[in-house]
C-alpha positions as CSV (number, residue, x, y, z in Angstrom):
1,X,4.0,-91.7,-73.5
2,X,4.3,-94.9,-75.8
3,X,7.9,-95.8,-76.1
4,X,6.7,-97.9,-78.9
5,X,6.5,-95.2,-80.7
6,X,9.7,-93.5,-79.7
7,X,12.8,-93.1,-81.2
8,X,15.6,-95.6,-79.4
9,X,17.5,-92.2,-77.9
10,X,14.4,-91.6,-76.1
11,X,13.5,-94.9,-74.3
12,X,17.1,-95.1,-73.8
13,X,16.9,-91.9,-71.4
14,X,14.1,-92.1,-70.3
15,X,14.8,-96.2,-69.0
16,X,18.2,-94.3,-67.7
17,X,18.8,-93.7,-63.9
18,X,21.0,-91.6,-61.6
19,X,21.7,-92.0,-58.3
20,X,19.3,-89.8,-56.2
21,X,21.4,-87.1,-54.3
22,X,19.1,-87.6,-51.5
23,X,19.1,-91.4,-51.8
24,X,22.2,-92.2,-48.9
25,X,20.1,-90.7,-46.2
26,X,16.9,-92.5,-47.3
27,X,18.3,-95.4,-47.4
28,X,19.7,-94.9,-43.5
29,X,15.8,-94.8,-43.1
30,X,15.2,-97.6,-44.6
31,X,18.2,-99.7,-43.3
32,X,16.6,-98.6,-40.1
33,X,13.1,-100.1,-40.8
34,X,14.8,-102.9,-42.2
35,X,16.6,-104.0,-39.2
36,X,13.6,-103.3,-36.7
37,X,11.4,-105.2,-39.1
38,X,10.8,-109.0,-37.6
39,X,11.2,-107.9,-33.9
40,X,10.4,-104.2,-33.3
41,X,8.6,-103.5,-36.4
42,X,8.4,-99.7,-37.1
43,X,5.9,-97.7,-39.3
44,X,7.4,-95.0,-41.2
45,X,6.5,-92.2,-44.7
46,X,8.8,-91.5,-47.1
47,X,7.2,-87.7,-48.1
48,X,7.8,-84.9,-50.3
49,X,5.7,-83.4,-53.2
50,X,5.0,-84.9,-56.9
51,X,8.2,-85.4,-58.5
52,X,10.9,-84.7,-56.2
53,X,12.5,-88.5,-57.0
54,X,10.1,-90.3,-54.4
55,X,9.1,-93.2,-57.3
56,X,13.1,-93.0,-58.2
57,X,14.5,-93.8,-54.2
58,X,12.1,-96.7,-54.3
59,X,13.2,-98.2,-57.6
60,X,16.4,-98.2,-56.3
61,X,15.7,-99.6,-53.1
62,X,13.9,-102.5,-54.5
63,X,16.8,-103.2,-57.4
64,X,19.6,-103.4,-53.9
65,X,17.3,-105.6,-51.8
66,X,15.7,-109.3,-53.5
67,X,12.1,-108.5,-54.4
68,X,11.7,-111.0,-56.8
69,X,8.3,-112.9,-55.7
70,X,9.4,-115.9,-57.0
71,X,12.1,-116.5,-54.7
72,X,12.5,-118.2,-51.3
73,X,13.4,-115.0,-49.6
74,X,12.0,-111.4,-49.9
75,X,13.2,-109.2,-47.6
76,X,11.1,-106.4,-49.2
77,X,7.5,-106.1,-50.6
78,X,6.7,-103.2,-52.5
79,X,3.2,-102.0,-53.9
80,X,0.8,-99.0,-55.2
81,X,-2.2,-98.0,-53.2
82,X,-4.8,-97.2,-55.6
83,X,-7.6,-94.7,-55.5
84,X,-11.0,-96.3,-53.8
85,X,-8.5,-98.9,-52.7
86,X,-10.0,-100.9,-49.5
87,X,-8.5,-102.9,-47.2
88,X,-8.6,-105.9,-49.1
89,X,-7.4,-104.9,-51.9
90,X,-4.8,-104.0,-50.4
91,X,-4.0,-107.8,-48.7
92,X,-4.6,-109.0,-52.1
93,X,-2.1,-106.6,-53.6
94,X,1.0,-108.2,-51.0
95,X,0.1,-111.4,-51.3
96,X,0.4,-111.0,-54.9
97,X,3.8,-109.1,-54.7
98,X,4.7,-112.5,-53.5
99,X,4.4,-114.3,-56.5
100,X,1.2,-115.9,-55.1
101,X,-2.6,-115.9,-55.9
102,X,-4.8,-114.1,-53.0
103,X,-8.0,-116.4,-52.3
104,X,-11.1,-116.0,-49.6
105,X,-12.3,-113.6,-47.6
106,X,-10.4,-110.9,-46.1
107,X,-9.7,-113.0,-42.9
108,X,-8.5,-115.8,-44.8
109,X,-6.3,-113.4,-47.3
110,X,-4.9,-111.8,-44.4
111,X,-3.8,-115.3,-42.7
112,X,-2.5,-115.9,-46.3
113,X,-0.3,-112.6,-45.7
114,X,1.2,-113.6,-42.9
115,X,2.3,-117.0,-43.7
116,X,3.8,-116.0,-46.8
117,X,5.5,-113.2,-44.6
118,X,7.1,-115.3,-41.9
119,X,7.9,-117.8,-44.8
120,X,9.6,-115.4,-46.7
121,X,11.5,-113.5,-44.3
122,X,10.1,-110.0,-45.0
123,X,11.3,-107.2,-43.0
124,X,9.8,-104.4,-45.1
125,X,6.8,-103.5,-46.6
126,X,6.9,-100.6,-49.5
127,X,3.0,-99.1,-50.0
128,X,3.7,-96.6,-52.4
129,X,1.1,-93.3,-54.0
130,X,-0.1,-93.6,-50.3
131,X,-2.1,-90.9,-50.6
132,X,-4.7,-92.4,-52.2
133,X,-5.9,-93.9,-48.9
134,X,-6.8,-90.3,-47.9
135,X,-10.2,-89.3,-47.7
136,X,-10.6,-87.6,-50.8
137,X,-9.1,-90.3,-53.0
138,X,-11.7,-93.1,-50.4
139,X,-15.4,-93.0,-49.5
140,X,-14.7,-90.3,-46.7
141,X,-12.5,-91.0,-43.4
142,X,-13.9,-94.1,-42.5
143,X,-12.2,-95.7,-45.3
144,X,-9.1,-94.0,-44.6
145,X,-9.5,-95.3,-41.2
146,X,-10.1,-99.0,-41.8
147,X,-7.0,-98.1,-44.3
148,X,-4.7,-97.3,-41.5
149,X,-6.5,-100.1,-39.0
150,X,-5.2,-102.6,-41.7
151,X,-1.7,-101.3,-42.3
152,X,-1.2,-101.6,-38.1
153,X,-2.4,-105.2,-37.8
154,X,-0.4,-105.7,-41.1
155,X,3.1,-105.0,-39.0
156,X,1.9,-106.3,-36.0
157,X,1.0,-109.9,-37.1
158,X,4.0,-110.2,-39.8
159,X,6.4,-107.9,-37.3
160,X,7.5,-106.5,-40.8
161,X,8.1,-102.8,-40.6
162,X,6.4,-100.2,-43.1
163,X,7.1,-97.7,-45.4
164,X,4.3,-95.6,-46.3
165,X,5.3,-93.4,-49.9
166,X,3.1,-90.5,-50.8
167,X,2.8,-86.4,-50.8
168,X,3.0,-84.8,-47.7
169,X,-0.5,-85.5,-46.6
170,X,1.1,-89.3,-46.2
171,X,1.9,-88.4,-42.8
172,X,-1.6,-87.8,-41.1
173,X,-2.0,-91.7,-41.5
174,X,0.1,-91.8,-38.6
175,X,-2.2,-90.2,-36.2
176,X,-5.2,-92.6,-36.9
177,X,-7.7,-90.1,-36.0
178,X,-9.9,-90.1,-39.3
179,X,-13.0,-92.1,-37.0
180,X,-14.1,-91.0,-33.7
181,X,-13.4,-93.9,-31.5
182,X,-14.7,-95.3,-28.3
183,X,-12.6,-94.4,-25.4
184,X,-11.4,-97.9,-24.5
185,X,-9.9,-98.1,-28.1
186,X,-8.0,-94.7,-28.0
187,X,-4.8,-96.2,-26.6
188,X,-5.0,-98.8,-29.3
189,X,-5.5,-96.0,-32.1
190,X,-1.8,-94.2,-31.0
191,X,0.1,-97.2,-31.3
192,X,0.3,-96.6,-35.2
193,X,2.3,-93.1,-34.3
194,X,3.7,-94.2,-31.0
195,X,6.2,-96.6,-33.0
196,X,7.0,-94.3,-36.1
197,X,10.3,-92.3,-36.9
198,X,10.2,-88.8,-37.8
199,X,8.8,-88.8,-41.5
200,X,11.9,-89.1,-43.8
201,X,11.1,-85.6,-46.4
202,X,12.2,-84.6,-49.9
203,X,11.1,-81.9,-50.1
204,X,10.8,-79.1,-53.4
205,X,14.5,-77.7,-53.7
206,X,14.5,-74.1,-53.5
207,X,16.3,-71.2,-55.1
208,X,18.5,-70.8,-52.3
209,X,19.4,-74.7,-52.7
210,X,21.6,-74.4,-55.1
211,X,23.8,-76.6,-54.1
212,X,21.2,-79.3,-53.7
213,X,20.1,-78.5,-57.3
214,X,23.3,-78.6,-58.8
215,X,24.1,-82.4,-57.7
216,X,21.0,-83.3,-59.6
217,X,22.3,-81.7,-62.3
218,X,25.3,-83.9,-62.2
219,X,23.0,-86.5,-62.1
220,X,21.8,-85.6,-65.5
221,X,25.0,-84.7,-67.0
222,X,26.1,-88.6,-66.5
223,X,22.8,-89.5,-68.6
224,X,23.6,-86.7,-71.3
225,X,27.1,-88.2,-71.6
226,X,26.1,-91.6,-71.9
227,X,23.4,-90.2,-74.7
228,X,26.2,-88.6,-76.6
229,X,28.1,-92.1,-76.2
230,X,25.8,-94.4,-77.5
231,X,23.8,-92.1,-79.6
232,X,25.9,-89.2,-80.9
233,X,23.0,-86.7,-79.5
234,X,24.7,-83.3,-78.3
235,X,22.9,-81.5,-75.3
236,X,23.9,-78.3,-73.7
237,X,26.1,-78.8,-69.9
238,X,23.4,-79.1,-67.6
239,X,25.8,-78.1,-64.8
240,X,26.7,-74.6,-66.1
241,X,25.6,-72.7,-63.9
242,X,23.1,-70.4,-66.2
243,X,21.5,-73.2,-67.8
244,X,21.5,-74.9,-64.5
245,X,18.9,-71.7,-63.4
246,X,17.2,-71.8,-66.8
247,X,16.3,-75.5,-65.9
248,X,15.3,-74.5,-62.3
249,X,12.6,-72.1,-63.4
250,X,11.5,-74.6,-66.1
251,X,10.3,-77.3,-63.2
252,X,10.1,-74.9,-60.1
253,X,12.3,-76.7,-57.9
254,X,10.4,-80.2,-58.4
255,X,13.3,-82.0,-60.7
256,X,11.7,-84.6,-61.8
257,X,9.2,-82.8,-64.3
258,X,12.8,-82.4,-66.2
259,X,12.6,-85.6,-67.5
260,X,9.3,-85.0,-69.1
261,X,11.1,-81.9,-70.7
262,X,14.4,-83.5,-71.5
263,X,12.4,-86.7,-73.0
264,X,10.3,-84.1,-75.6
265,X,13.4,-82.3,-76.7
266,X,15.7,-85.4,-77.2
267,X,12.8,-86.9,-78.8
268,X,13.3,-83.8,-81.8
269,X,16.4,-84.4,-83.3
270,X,17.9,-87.5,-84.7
271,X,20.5,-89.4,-83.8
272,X,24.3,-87.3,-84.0
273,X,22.0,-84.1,-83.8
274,X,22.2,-81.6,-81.1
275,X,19.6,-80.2,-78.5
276,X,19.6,-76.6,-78.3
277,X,18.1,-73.7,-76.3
278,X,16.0,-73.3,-79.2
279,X,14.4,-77.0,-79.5
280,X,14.0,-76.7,-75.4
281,X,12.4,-73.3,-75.8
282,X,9.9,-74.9,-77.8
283,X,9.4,-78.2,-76.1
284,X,8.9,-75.9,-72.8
285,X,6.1,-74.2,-74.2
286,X,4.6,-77.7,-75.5
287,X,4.8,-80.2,-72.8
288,X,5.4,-78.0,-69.5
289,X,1.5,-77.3,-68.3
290,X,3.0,-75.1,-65.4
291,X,4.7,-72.0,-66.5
292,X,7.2,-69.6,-65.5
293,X,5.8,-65.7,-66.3
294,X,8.5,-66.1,-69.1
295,X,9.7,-69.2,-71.2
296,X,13.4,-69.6,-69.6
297,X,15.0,-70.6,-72.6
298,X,14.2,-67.6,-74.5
299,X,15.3,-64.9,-71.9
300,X,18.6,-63.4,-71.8
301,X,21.1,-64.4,-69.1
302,X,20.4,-61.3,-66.9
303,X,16.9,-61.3,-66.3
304,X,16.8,-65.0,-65.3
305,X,17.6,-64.7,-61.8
306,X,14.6,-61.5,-61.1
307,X,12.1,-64.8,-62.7
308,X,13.4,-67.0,-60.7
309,X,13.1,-65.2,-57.5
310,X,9.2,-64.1,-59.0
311,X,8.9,-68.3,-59.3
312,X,10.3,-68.5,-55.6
313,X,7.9,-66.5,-54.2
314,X,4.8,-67.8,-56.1
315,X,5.6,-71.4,-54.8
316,X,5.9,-70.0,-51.3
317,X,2.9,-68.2,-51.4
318,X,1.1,-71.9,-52.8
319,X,3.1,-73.2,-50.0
320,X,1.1,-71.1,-47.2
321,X,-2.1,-71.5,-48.6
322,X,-1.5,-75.5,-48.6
């Protein structure tokens, strides 16, 4: 999406931000790996599948802590793990979240690291989209491997703890089992899980979470009053409780493919117009690639709920066969 080509309503929502409902028991997580971090340093994922907020928690953790690589003190560095990514890359990638140019070889970039580290005071490092180290997004499992290898000697020469962000699949870096290893290593390969927490999950909110669903949903509603603040732009309560299930069906439980939606339809009327079932009726059938057996905005109050229990099932079905 170019927001140069946007109206202002529509970069203005979609720059907009709510707290995450999950976002208070992340961040024990994290206060957790934070306070380890320079003594005990822990290795920790932050899971759940595309667009359940994951991007959104870290955001927000990096706008509470200082990660500004141009000063003194950076008690958190946060980067992307690309695809084909190596190890590195990777080094040269946190040195440069540091507001500093990587330079040598990858012994002399990783003694770079851990200068600026202790230096800087870094408790935390952030490596989100860490499923790109996997074996499908690297040259096999042996890049995966010399992946996790790095990450480990990362925390244990910096004693900064690590936050690994990614889809569920995050998790089996942990075990460090993607190369067959001599047996006088193995003891050496479990340290990466024998100092982890239980992953911290956010997971797809179901049907049945209603509750759950409905506090995002309040979320929105703050944005949607702002909108109609600045901008004049009407859009229907996203916390009654009918369009609430409308909106449910429309991203399957995964709440953050309603921005997408919400972006499109604001992006149709003008400012002082009004968003209506009708505008996100269309806009779901243009930008939504993943569809309900029904378009939600058309149907009739009464046969939302028997779609929305035919959506529950599908997803639990794709679930099993994950």
């Amino acid at each position: 999406m170019d927001k140069d080509n946007l109206k202002p309503h529509t970069v203005f929502f979609d720059n907009a931000r709510f707290k995450h409902p999950e976002f208070n028991q992340v961040m024990l997580g994290v206060q957790e790996l934070i306070k380890c971090g320079g003594s005990i340093p822990v290795v920790n994922c932050l899971i759940g599948p595309s667009r359940v907020g994951k991007s959104v928690v870290i955001e927000q953790i990096c706008k509470q802590y200082s990660i500004d690589p141009s000063a003194q003190v950076q008690p958190i560095v946060a980067i992307e793990i690309e695809s084909k990514s190596t190890p590195k890359m990777i080094l040269e990638a946190l040195v440069e979240a540091m507001g500093v140019k990587p330079y040598g070889n990858t012994r002399k970039i990783r003694n770079q690291l851990n200068d600026l580290a202790q230096r800087k005071g870094v408790r935390l490092f952030i490596m989100d989209e860490t499923q790109h180290a996997m074996p499908e997004h690297q040259n096999g499992s042996g890049g995966t491997q010399a992946i996790a290898d790095v990450l480990k000697l990362i925390s244990d020469k910096t004693k900064a703890s690590v936050l690994l962000v990614g889809l569920e699949k995050t998790k089996n870096i942990l075990l460090n089992k993607f190369v067959k290893r001599q047996s006088s290593e193995s003891s050496e390969e479990k340290q990466m899980i024998g100092r982890s927490f239980p992953p911290i999950h956010i997971p797809r909110i179901k049907l049945k979470q209603k509750q759950r669903f409905m506090s995002v949903m309040k979320g929105y509603q703050q944005l949607f009053v702002l909108l109609k603040s600045k901008y004049g732009i009407a859009f229907p309560d996203v916390t009654d409780e009918t369009i609430a299930l409308r909106l449910w069906i429309a991203c399957r439980g995964y709440f953050g493919r309603l921005r997408f939606l919400f972006d499109f339809a604001i992006e149709a009327v003008d400012v002082n117009g009004k968003v209506t079932l009708d505008i996100l009726e269309k806009t779901y059938d243009r930008v939504l690639s993943e569809k309900a057996s029904s378009n939600p905005f058309a149907c009739k109050p009464n046969e939302l709920l028997n779609i929305a229990r035919t959506v529950e099932h599908q997803e639990s079905l794709d679930a099993e066969g994950k």
